[in-house]
C-alpha positions as CSV (number, residue, x, y, z in Angstrom):
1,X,-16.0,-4.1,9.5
2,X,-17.2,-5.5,6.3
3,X,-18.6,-4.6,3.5
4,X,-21.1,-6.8,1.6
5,X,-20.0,-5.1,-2.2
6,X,-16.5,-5.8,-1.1
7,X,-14.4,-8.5,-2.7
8,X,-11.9,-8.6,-0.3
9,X,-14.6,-9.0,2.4
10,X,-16.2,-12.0,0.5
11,X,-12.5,-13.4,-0.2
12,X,-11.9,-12.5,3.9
13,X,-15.4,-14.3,5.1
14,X,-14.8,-17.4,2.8
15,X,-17.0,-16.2,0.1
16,X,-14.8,-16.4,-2.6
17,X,-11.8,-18.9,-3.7
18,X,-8.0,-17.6,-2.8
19,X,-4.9,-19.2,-3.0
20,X,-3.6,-18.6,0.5
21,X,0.5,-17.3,1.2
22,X,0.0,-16.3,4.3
23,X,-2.8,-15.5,7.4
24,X,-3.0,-14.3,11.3
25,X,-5.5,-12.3,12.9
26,X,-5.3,-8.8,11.0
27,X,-4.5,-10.0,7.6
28,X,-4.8,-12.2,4.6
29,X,-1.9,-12.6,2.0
30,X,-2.6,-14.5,-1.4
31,X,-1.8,-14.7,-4.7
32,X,-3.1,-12.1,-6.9
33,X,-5.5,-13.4,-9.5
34,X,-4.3,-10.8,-12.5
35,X,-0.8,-11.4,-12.0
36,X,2.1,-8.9,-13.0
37,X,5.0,-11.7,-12.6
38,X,4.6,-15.3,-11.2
39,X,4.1,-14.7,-7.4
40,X,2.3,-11.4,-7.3
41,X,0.9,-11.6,-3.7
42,X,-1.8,-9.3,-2.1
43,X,-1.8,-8.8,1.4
44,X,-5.3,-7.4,2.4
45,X,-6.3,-6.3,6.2
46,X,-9.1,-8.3,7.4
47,X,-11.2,-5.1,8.6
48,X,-12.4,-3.5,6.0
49,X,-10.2,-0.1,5.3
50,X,-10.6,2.2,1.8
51,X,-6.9,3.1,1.7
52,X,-3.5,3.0,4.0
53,X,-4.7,6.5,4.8
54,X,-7.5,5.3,6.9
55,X,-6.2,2.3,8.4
56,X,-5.1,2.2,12.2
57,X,-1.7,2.6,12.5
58,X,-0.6,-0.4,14.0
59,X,-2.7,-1.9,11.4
60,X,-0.4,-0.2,9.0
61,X,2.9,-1.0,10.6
62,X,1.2,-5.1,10.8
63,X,0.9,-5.1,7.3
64,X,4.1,-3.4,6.2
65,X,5.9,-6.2,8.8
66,X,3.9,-8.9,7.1
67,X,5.1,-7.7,3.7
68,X,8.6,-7.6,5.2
69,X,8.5,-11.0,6.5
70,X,7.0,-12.5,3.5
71,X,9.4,-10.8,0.9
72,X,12.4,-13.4,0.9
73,X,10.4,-16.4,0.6
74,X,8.3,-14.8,-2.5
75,X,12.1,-13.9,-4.2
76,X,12.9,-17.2,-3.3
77,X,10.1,-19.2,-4.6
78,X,9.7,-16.7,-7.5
79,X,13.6,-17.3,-8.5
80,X,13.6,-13.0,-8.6
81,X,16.1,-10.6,-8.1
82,X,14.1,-8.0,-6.4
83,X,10.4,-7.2,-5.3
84,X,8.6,-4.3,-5.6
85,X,5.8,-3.0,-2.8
86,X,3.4,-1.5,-3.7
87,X,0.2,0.5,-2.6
88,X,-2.5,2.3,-5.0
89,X,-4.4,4.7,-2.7
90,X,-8.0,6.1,-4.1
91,X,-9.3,5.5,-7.8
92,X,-7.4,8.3,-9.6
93,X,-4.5,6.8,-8.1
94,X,-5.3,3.2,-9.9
95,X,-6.6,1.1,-7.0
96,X,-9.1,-1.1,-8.1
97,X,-10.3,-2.4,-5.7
98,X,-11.5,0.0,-2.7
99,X,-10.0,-2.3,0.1
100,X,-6.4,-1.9,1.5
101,X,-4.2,-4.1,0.4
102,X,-0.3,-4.4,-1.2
103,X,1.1,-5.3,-4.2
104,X,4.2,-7.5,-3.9
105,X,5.6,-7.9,-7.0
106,X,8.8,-10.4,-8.1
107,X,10.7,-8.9,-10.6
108,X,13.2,-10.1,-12.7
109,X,16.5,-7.9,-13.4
110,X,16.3,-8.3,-17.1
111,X,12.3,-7.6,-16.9
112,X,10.9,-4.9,-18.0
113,X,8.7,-3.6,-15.2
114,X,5.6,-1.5,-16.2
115,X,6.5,0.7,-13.6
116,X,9.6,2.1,-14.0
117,X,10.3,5.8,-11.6
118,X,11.3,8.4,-13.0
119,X,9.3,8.0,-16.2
120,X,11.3,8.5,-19.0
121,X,9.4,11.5,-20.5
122,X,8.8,13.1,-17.0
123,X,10.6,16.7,-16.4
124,X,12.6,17.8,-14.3
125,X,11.2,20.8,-12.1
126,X,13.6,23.4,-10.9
127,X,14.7,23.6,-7.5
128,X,12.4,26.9,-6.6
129,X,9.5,24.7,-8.0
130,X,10.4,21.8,-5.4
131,X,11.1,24.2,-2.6
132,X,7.7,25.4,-3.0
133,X,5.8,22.2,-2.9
134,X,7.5,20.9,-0.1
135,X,6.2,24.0,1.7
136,X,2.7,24.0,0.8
137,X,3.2,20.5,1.7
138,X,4.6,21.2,5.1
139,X,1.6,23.7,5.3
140,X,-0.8,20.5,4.8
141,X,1.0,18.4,7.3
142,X,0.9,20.7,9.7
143,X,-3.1,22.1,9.2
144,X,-3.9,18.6,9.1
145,X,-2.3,18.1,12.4
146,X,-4.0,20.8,14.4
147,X,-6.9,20.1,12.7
148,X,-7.1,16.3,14.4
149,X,-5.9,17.8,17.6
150,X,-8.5,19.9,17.8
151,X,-11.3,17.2,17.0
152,X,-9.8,15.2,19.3
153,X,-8.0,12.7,16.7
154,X,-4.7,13.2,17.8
155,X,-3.1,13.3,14.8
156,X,0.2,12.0,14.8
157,X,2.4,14.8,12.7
158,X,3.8,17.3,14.4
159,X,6.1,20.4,13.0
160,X,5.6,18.3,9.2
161,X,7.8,15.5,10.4
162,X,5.8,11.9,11.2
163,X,6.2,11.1,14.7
């Protein structure tokens, strides 16, 4: 699957100018061009997939073993204490390019990282207000579920716990 508007495709079918980490059959890993820190690496599935939520998941778990077999040599060769993974999912949830991909970023321990969880200013909700959520979010998981099932998808959540 590609698509044309895509720069990931174009970057994918040679199109466009990368700096290569990494490559096998599924996926592409290269430096990001908009860097956070020195050695910010993308890695990109070669089919064309909006967000993790649509890819295959074998595609997914490929990916996510890429990004753990690339980690130590990006500390490494980025001199970094730690590295962040990281995944924007939609537009609203600031991915900016509608194409999976990850975000491994090196990050120094005396760094200030622009993502930084909890935010400071962010409240606390009480334990009712968690208790509910993760029921109607159970609720979800579970309608979603049956929902598949019944078209035939098979989705893979049963009983709101991930197979």
């Amino acid at each position: 699957m590609v698509e044309e508007s895509c720069v990931f495709c174009r970057i994918i079918g040679g199109m466009e100018t990368v700096s290569i980490v990494y490559e096998d059959d599924r996926v592409v890993a290269f430096m990001d061009i908009q860097p956070v820190t020195p050695g910010h690496t993308l890695i990109v599935s070669r089919d064309h997939y909006p967000t993790l939520f649509d890819l295959p998941r074998d595609l997914a778990a490929h990916c996510l073993d890429v990004a753990r077999r690339l980690g130590p040599g990006i500390k490494k060769a980025a001199g970094v204490d730690a590295l962040n993974l990281f995944s924007a999912n939609g537009r609203a949830g600031g991915q900016d390019v509608e194409h999976f991909h990850f975000h491994m970023i090196p990050v120094r321990q005396a760094s200030d990282f622009p993502l930084h969880l909890p935010l400071p200013d962010a409240p606390i909700p009480s334990r009712s207000a968690l208790d509910v959520m993760a029921v109607r979010i159970g609720r979800a998981i579970q309608m979603t579920a049956e929902q598949g099932t019944r078209a035939g998808a098979g989705a893979g959540v049963a009983g709101g716990t991930a197979e």
